[in-house]
C-alpha positions in Angstrom: 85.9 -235.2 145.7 88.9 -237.4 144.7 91.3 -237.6 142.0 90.0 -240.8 140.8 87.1 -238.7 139.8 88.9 -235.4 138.9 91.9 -236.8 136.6 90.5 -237.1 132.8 93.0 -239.7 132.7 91.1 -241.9 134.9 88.9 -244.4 133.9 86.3 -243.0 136.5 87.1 -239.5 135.4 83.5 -237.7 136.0 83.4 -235.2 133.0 81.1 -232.4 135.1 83.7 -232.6 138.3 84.7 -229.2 138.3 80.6 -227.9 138.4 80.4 -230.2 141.4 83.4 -229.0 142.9 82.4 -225.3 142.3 79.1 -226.0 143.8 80.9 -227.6 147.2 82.8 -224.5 147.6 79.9 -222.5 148.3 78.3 -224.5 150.3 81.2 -225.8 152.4 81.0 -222.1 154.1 77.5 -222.2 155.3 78.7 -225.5 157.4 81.7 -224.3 159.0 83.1 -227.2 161.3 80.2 -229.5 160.4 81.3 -230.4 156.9 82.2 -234.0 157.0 84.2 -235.4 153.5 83.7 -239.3 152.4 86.5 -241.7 150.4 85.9 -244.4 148.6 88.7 -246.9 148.8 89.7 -250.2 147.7 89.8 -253.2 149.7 93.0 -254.9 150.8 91.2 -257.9 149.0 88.3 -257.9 147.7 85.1 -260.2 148.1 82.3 -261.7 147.0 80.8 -259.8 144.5 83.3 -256.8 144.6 86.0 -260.1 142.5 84.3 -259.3 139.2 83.9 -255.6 140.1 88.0 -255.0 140.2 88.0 -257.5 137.6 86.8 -254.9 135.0 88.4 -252.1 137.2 92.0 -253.1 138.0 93.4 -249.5 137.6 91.6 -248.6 141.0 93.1 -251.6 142.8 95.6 -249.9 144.7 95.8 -249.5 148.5 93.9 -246.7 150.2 96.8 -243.7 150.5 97.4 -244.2 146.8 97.2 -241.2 145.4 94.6 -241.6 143.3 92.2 -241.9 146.5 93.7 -238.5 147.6 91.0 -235.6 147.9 91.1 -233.0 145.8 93.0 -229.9 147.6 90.4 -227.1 147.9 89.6 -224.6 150.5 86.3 -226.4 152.3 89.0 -229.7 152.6 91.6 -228.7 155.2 91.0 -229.5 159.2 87.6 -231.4 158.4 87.1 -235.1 159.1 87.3 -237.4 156.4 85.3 -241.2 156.4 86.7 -243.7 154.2 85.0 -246.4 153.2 85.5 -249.3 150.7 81.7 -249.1 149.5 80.2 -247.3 147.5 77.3 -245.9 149.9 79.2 -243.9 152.9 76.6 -244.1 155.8 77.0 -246.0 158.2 77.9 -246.0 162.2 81.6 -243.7 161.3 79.8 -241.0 159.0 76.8 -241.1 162.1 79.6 -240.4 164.5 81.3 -237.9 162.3 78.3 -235.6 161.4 77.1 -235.9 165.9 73.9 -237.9 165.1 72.7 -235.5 163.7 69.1 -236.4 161.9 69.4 -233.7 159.1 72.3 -234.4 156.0 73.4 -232.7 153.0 74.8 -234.5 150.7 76.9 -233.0 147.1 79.3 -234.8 145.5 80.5 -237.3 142.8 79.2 -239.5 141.1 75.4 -238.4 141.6 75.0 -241.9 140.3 76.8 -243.9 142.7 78.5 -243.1 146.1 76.3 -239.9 146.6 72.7 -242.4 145.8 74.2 -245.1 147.6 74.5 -242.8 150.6 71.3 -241.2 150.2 69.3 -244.3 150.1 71.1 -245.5 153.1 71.4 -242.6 155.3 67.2 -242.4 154.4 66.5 -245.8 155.4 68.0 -244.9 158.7 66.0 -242.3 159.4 68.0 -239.1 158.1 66.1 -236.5 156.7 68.7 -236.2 153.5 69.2 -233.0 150.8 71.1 -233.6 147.8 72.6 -230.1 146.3 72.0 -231.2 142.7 74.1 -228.7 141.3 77.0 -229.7 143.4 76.8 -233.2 142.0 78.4 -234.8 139.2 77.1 -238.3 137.9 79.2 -239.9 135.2 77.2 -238.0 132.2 74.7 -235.8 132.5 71.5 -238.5 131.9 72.8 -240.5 134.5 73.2 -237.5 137.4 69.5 -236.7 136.3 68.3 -240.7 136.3 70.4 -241.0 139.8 68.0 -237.5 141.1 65.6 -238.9 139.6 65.3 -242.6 141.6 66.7 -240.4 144.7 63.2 -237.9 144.3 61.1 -240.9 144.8 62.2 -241.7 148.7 60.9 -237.8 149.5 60.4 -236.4 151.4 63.2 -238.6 153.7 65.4 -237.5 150.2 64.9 -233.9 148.6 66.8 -232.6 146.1 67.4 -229.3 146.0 70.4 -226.7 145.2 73.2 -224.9 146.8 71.5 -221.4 146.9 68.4 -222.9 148.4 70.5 -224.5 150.9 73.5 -222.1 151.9 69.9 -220.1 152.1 67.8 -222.1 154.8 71.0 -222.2 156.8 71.2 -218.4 157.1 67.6 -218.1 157.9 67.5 -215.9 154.4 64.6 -216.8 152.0 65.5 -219.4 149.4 
């Protein structure tokens, strides 16, 4: 949840941030000192096939503690660990590490149809069972969030897409 996202002025201004947002904030409770956030960055330089991406892009060319990479102040930010990364999908060895190898993730975010599929698909492949809180997603209009759950409900049941009140409700044990 960054300000590249958040900022209408942005030219990856994701227009249902604020529902995702809303949607993180009750969930970020039910996880205490397990909620893990994710960045995306720029590269110093980029590569390969990300020369063409920045090429249409230029705007978000800017080094990492730009502000425009800077997480969104919000209650469930403060004194949690934060994994950067300058692709799109997050998993990898650091977010492993971050969330304690832990084989269970929950996943809510922006954009739906982007960083929080890349990281779904990824974290699935390795073997993490992987729950997207649909309504505490964005995607960058409302067909594409759907198409992104969509694509992400074929890979169940390693991906299931469910919703904060069924989640914040298997975590206390309540019926959801």
């Amino acid at each position: 949840m960054q300000r590249i996202f958040g900022e209408p002025e942005s030219g990856w201004f994701t227009p249902r941030f604020a529902d995702a947002a809303a949607g993180i904030e009750q969930l970020a409770p039910a996880f205490g000192r397990r909620v893990v956030h994710t960045r995306f960055v720029a590269p110093a330089t980029p590569e390969d096939a990300w020369i063409p991406y920045y090429d249409l892009w230029p705007f978000a060319l800017v080094p990492p503690d730009d502000p425009l990479y800077d997480l969104v102040p919000s209650p469930s930010v403060a004194d949690h660990p934060v994994v950067s990364a300058t692709t799109f999908g997050k998993w990898g060895p650091e977010l492993d590490r971050a969330i304690g190898g832990s084989r269970e993730l929950v996943l809510a975010g922006v954009s739906t149809d982007c960083c929080v599929l890349s990281t779904a698909l990824a974290a699935a492949d390795a073997g993490v069972h992987v729950r997207v809180a649909a309504d505490a997603c964005a995607g960058l209009s409302d067909a594409d969030h759907q198409r992104a759950l969509d694509a992400m409900a074929l890979y169940a049941p390693l991906v299931e897409i469910t919703d904060v009140a069924t989640v914040v409700a298997s975590l206390s044990g309540a019926p959801g």
